[in-house]
C-alpha positions in Angstrom: -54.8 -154.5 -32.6 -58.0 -155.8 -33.7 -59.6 -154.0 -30.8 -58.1 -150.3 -32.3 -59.7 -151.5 -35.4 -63.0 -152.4 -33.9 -63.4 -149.3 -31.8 -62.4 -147.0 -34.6 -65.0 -148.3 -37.6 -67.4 -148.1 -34.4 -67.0 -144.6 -34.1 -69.8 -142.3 -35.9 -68.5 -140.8 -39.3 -68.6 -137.1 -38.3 -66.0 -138.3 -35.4 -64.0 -140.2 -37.4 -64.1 -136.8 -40.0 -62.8 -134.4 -36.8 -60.0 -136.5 -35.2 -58.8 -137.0 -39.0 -58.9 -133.4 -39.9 -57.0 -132.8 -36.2 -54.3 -134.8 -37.4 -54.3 -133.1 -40.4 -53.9 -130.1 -38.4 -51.2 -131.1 -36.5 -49.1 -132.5 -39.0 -49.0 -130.2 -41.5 -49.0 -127.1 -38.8 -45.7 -128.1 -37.1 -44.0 -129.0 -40.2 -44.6 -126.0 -42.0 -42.9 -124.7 -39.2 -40.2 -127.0 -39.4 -39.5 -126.5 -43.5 -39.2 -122.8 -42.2 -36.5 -123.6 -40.1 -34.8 -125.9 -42.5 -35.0 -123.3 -44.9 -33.2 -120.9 -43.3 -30.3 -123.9 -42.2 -30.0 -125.1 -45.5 -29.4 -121.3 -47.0 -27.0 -121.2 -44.3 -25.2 -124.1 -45.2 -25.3 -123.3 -48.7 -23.8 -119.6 -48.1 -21.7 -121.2 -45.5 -22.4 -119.1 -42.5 -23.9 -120.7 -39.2 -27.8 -119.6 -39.6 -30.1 -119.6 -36.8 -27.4 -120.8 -33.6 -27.9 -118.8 -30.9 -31.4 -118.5 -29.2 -31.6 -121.0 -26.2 -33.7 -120.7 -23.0 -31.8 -120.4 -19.7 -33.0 -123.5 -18.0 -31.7 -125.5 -21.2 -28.0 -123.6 -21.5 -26.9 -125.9 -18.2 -27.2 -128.5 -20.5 -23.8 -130.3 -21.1 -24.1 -131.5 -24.3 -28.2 -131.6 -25.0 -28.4 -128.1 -24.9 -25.7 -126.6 -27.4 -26.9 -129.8 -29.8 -30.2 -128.0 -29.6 -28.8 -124.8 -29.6 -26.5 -124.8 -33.1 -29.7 -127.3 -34.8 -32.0 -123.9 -34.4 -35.0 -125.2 -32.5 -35.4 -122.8 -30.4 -35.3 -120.2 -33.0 -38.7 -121.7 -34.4 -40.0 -121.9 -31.3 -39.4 -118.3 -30.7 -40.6 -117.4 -34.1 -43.6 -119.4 -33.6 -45.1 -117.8 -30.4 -43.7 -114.6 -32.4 -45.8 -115.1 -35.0 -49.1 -115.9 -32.5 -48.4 -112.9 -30.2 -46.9 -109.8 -32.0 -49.4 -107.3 -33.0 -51.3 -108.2 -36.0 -51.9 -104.7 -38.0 -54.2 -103.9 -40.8 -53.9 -101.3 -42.9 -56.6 -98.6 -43.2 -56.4 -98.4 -47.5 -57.4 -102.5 -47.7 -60.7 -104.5 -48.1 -60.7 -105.5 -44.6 -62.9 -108.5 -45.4 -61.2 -110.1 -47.9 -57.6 -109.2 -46.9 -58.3 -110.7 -43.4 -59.9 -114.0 -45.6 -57.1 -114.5 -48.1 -54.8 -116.6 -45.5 -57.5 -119.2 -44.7 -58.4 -119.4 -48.3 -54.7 -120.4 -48.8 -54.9 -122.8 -45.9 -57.6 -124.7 -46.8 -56.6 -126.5 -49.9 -53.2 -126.7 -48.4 -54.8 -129.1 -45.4 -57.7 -130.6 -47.9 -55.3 -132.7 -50.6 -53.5 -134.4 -47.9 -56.4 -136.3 -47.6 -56.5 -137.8 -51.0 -52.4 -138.7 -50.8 -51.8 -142.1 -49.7 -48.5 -142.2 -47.1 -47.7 -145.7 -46.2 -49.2 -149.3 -46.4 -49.4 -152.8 -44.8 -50.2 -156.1 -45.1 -54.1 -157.3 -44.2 -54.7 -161.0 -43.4 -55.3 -162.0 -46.8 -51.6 -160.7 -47.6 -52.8 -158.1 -49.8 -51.1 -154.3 -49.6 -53.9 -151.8 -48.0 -52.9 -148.2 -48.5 -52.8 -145.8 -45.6 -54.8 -142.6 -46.0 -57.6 -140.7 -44.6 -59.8 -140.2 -47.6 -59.0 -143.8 -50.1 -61.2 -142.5 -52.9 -60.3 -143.5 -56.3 -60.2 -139.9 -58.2 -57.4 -139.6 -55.6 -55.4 -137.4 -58.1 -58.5 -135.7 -59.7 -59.2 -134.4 -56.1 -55.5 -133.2 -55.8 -55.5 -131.4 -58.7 -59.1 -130.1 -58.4 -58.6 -128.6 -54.9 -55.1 -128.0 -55.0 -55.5 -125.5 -57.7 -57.6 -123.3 -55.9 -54.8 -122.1 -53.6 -54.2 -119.6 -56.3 -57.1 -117.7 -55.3 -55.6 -116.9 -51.8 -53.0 -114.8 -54.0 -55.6 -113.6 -55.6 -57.7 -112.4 -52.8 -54.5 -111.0 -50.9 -53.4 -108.8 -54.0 -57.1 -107.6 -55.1 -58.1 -106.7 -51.3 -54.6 -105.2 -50.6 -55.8 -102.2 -52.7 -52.3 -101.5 -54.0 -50.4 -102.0 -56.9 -47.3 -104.3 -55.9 -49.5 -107.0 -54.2 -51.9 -106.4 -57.1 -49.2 -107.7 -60.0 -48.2 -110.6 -58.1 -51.8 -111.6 -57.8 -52.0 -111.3 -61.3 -48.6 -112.9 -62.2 -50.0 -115.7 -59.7 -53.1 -116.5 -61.6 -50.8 -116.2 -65.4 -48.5 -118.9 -64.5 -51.0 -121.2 -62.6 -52.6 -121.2 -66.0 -49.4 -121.7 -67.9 -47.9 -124.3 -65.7 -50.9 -126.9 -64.5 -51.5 -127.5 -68.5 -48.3 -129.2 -68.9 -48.4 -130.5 -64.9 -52.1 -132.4 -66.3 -50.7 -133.4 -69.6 -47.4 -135.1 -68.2 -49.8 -137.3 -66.0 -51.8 -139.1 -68.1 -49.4 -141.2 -70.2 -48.8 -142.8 -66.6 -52.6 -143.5 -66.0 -53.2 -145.0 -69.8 -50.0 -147.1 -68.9 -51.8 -148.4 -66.0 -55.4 -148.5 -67.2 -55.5 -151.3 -70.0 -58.1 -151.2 -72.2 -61.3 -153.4 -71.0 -60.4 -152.9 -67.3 -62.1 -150.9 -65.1 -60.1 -147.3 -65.3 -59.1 -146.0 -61.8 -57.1 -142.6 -61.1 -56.3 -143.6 -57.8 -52.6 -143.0 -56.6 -52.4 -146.0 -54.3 -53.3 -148.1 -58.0 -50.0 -146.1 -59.5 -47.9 -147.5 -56.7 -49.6 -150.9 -56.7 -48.4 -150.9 -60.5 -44.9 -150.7 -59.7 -44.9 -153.1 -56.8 -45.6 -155.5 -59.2 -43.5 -158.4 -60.3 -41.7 -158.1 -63.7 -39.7 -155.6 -65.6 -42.5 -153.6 -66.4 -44.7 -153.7 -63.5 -41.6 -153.8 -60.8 -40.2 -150.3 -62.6 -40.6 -146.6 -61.1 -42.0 -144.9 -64.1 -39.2 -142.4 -63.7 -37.5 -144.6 -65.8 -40.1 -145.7 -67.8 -41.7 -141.9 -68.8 -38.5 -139.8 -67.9 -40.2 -136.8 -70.2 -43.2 -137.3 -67.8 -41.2 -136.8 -64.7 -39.3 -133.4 -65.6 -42.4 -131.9 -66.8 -44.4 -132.9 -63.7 -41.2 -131.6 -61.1 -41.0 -128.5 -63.0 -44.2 -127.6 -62.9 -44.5 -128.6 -59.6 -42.0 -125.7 -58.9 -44.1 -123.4 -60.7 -47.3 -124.3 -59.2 -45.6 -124.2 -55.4 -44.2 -120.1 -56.4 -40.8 -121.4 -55.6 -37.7 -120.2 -56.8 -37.2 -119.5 -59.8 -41.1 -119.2 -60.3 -41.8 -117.0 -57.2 -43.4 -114.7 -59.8 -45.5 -114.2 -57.4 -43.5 -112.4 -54.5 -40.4 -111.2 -56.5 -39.2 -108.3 -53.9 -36.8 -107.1 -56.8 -39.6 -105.8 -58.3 -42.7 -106.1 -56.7 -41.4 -105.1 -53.3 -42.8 -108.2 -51.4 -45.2 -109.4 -54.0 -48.8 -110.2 -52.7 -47.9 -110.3 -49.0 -46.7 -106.9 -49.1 -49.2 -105.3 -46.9 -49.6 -108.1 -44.7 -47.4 -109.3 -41.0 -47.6 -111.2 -38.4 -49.8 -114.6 -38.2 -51.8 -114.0 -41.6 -48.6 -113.6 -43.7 -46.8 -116.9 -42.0 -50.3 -119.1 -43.0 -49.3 -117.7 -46.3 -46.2 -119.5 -46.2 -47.4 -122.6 -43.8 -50.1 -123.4 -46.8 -46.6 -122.7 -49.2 -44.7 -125.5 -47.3 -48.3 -127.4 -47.2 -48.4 -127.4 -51.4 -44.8 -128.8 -51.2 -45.7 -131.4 -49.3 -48.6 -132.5 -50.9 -46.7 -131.9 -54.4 -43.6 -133.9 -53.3 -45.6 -136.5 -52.0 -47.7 -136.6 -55.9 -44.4 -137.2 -57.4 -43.4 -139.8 -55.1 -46.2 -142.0 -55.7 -46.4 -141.5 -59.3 -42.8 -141.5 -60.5 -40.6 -142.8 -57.8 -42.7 -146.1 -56.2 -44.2 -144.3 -53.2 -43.6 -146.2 -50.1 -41.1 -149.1 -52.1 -38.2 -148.7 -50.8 -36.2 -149.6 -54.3 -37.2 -150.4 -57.6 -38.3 -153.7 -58.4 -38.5 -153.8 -54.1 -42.0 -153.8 -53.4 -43.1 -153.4 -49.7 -44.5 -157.1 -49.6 -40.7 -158.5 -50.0 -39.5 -156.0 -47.4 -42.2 -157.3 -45.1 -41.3 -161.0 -45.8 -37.4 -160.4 -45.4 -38.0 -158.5 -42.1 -40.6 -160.9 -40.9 -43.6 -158.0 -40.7 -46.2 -159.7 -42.6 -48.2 -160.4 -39.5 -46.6 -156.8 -38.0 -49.1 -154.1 -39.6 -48.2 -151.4 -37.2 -44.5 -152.3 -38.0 -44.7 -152.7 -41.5 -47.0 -149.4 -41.9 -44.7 -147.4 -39.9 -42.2 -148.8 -42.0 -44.0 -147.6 -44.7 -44.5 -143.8 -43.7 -40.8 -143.9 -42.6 -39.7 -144.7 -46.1 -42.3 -142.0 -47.9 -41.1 -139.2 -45.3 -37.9 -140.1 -46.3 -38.6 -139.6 -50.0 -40.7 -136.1 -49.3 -37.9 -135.1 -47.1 -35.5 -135.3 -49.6 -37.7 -133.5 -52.2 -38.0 -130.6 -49.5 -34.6 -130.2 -49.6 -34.9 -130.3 -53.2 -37.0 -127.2 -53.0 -35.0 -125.2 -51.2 -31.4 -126.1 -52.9 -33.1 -124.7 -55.9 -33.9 -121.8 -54.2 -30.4 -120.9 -53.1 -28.7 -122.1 -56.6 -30.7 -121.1 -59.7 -31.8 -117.1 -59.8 -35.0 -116.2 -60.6 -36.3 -116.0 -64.3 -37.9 -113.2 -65.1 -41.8 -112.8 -66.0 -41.2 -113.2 -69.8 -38.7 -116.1 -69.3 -41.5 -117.9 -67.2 -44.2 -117.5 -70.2 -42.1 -118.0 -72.6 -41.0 -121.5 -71.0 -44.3 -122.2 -69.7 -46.1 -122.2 -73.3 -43.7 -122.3 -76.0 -41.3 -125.0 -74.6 -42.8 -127.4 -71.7 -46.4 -127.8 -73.0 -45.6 -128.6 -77.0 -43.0 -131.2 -74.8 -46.0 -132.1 -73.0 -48.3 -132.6 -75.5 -45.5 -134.2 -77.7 -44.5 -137.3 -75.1 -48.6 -137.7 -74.3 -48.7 -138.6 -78.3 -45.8 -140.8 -78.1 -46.9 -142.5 -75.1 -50.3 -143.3 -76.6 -49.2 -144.6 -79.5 -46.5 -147.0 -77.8 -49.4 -147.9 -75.3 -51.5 -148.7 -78.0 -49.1 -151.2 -79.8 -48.3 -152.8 -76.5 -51.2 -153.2 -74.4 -54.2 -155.2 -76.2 -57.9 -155.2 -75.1 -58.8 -157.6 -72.2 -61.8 -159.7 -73.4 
């Protein structure tokens, strides 16, 4: 194990920066494709019909019992819509800004692949016994970056609506950019009671998310608790935001086919509208993943559980590769869950309509916002005491 180590911090920094962003590739790549799949199987469940069950290559149907498994689980549908979506005919219509319409996709893409960077997914146990995060980028304005780059996403809607030169694509671009506004006010605000909880005054101030989870890995009531329970207020504000930022259901504002037809993909088909939706699934990840680390102990299995008892029970201190897949096994499991989250909302709760979204937006989750940051300040301020 040493030797992996050796041979990787030997390896020249632009290297390193390629095989990381490869893996960035072909994580997030295959699982949008996945959460595509899932989607439609959990609508089906929901609805109670089958869903996708019947595509299967011939040289699998000989299969005894492999082969229908495979067959009713829908794999082979997202195999067949991927090469679909790589090998149809891509058209683009004469009435757009070919430029920008044809640039919109990536511009999604890129912030979609860029946060993962900055979001820690597992840990382990060094020699001295201390918990080292795993992540590709460990910088400690971890959720600064997230929030900075993350945001820019919008502009892919943007793009796509402006350069689609008509008027459908154009609102949801618009309606895109309104609630990104309205929404990542109270999405920052709902944050920072957990960051002046962690950051006592006279110590040095981090905004690292690996810090938030190192917090409640700590012994003690305080220290050992998710801060779900500890800033409830915090948590709703933050998940329902995150819905809003993410355009799903019911803030899909963005691509309401009720009314907008198709919303800001309207003109678009084939491989550039499924990035679209890739770099959707993407900001899901990344924003489950957020909410995991800050509210819900990140890769602790249980409250007041840290990872460094887990180790000891299952005898993996001197295991890293164990314990760290250990660790990624137990955050999956936490971001799968949220996924399905996602899209039980989707199938349950209609959508709001443009007003509704504003009205909640600004006049009831930011004043609720803004109301719990003041209480949690001056409850903060009574408990914690200045480090001399």
């Amino acid at each position: 194990m040493s030797a992996m180590f050796e041979l990787w911090s030997n390896l020249h920094p632009v290297v390193q920066a390629v095989i990381k962003g490869l893996c960035v590739i072909g994580v997030i790549f295959p699982l949008g494709g996945a959460c595509s799949l899932a989607e439609r199987k959990v609508s089906a469940w929901m609805q109670g019909r089958p869903g996708p069950s019947r595509a299967i290559p011939f040289w699998f149907a000989w299969l005894p019992v492999i082969g229908p498994f495979l067959q009713r689980l829908g794999v082979f549908h997202l195999m067949a819509d991927g090469g679909k979506m790589f090998l149809k005919e891509d058209p683009v219509p004469g009435h757009v800004n070919k430029v920008y319409f044809m640039l919109a996709p990536l511009v999604g893409m890129i912030p979609a692949l860029t946060t993962v960077c900055a979001v820690p997914f597992g840990a382990y146990l060094d020699g001295a016994k201390h918990v080292v995060p795993l992540m590709l980028a460990n910088v400690d304005v971890g959720l600064l970056v997230v929030f900075a780059v993350s945001s820019l996403g919008v502009y892919s809607l943007i793009l796509a609506g402006w350069a689609s030169n008509s008027k459908y694509p154009f609102l949801g671009g618009v309606r895109a950019s309104a609630q990104l506004i309205s929404y990542e006010l109270s999405m920052t605000l709902s944050v920072l009671p957990v960051f002046l909880w962690i950051n006592a005054p006279g110590t040095a101030g981090s905004l690292s998310l690996a810090t938030v989870v190192e917090f409640q890995s700590q012994p003690g009531l305080w220290g050992g608790a998710w801060f779900i329970f500890l800033m409830p207020v915090s948590a709703l504000v933050f998940l329902v935001a995150l819905f809003a930022e993410t355009n799903r259901l019911p803030f899909d504002m963005a691509e309401g086919e009720a009314d907008l037809v198709g919303g800001f993909h309207t003109e678009y088909g084939s491989l550039k509208w499924g990035l679209f939706f890739v770099a959707e699934y993407g900001h899901m990840m990344v924003g489950s993943g957020v909410f995991i680390l800050l509210f819900l102990g990140g890769w602790n299995p249980l409250p007041w559980v840290p990872l460094a008892d887990v180790a000891v029970w299952l005898h993996l201190v001197d295991q890293p590769v164990l314990l760290g897949l250990l660790s990624i096994a137990i955050f999956l499991a936490k971001v799968l869950f949220f996924l399905f989250l996602f899209m039980w909302v989707r199938w349950t709760v209609p959508r709001f309509r443009y007003d509704q979204v504003m009205q909640l937006g600004w006049r009831k989750l930011l004043p609720l916002a803004i109301g719990n940051l003041i209480f949690y300040a001056v409850v903060i301020a009574f408990i914690q005491k200045p480090v001399s």
